[in-house]
C-alpha positions as CSV (number, residue, x, y, z in Angstrom):
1,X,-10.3,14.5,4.8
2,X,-10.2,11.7,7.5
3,X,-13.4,10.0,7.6
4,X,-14.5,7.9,10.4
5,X,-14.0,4.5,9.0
6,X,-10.3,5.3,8.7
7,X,-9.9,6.9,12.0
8,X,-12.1,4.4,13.5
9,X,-9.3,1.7,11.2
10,X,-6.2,3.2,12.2
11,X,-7.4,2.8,16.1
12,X,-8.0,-0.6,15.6
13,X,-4.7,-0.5,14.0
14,X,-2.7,0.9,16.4
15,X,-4.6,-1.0,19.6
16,X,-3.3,-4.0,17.8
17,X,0.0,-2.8,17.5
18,X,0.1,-1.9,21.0
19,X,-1.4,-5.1,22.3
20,X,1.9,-7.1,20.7
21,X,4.1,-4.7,21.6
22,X,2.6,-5.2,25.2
23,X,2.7,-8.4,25.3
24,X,6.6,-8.9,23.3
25,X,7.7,-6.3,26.3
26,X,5.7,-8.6,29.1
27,X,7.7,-11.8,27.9
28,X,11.0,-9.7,27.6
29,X,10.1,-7.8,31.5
30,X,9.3,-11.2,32.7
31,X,12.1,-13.4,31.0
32,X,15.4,-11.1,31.8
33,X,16.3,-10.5,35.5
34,X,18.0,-8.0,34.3
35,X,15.6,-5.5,32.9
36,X,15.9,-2.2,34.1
37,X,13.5,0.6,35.3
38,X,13.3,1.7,31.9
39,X,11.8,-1.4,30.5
40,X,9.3,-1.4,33.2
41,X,8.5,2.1,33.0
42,X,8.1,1.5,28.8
43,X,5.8,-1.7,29.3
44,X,3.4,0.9,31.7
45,X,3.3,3.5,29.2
46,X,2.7,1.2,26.2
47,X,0.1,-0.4,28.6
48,X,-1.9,3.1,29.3
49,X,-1.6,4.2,25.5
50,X,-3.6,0.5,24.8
51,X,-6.2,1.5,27.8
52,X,-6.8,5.1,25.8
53,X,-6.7,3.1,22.4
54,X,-9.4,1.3,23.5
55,X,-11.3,4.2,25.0
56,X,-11.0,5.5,21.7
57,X,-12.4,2.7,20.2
58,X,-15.4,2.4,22.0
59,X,-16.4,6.2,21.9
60,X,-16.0,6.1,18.4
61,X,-18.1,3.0,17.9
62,X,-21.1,5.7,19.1
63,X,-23.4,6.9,17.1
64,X,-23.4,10.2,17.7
65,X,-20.1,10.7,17.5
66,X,-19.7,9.0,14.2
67,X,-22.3,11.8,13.2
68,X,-20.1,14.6,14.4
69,X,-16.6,13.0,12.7
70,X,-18.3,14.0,9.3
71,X,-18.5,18.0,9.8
72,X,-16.0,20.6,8.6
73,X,-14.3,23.4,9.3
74,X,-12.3,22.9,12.4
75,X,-13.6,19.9,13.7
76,X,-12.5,18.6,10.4
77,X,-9.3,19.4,11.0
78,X,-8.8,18.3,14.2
79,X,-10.4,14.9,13.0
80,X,-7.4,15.1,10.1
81,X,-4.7,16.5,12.6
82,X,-5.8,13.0,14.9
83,X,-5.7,11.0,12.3
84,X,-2.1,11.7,11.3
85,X,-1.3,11.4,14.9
86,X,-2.9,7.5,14.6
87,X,-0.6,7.4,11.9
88,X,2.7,8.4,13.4
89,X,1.8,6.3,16.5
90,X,1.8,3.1,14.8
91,X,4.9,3.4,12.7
92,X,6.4,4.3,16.3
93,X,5.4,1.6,18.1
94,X,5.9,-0.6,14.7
95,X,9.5,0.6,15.1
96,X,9.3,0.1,19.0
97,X,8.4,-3.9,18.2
98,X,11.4,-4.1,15.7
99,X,13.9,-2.6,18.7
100,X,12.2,-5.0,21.2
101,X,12.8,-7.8,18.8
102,X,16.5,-6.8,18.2
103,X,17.3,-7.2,21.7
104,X,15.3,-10.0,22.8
105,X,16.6,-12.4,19.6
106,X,18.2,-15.5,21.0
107,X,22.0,-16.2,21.0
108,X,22.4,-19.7,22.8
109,X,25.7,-18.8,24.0
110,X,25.8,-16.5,26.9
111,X,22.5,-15.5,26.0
112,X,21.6,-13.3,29.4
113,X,24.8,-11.3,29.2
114,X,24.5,-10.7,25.4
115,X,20.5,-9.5,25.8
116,X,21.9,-7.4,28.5
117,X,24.5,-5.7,26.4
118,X,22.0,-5.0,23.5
119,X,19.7,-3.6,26.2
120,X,22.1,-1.0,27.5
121,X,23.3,-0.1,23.8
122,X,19.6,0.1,22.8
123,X,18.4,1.6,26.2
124,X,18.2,5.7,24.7
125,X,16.8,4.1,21.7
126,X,13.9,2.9,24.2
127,X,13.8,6.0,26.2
128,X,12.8,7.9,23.1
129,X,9.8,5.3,21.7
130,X,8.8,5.8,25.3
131,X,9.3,9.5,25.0
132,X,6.7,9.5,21.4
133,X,4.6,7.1,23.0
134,X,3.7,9.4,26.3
135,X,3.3,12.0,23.5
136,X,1.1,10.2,21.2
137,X,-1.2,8.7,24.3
138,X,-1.4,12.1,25.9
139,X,-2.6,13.9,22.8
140,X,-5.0,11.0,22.0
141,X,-6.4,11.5,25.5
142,X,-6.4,15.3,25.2
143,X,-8.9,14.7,21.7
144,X,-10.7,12.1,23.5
145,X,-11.6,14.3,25.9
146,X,-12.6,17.2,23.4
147,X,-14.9,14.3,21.9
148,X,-16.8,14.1,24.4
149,X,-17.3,17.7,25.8
């Protein structure tokens, strides 16, 4: 059963996660002139999964909905299904950090043109962390949301 310290952990987790992955993407966005759409539209996404990370956070740092994370039955489950979901997002964007770190490395020589290259041959790679991370921040919203009704 997921109990609210590890939920409330794998949050903190995962906002961490996302905060370095934001902030790898910003340098990258903000470094190569020739960074497409794709890269932008990733860096807003990661972005608005951190903002409902941190949401998260601070609704879970309540009391009262500590007290309701310990029932059963259902809301059990759904605390469980969430908490795998935690899970899965960080070992995505863990993976989305070791992409963006792949293509950003340094080669001295014709460095531009070769980050370039390793963009476009890694740029469905990227689509698809973007793809899991619109998923993963859109059912983290959807059970935010359920928290507090």
């Amino acid at each position: 059963m997921a109990d609210p310290v590890s939920i409330s952990a794998g949050v903190l987790g995962l906002l961490g996660t996302c905060v370095r992955v934001g902030s790898t993407l910003k340098d990258f966005y903000d470094g190569a002139s020739f960074a497409d759409t794709k890269v932008k539209g990733l860096l807003a996404d990661v972005e608005s999964f951190t903002q409902v990370l941190r949401l998260m956070k601070d609704t879970f740092e309540q009391e009262q909905i500590r007290t309701s994370m310990q029932a059963t039955g259902h809301i059990s489950s759904h605390w469980n299904n969430l908490s795998a979901s935690i899970r899965d997002g960080q070992n995505t964007v863990l993976q989305l950090q070791e992409t963006l770190e792949r293509v950003n490395k340094s080669a001295g020589v014709l460095d531009g043109a070769r980050k370039h290259l390793r963009l476009k041959g890694a740029s469905e790679e990227i689509e698809n962390f973007r793809l899991q991370i619109q998923s993963y921040r859109n059912t983290l919203q959807l059970s935010l949301q359920t928290v507090l009704l």
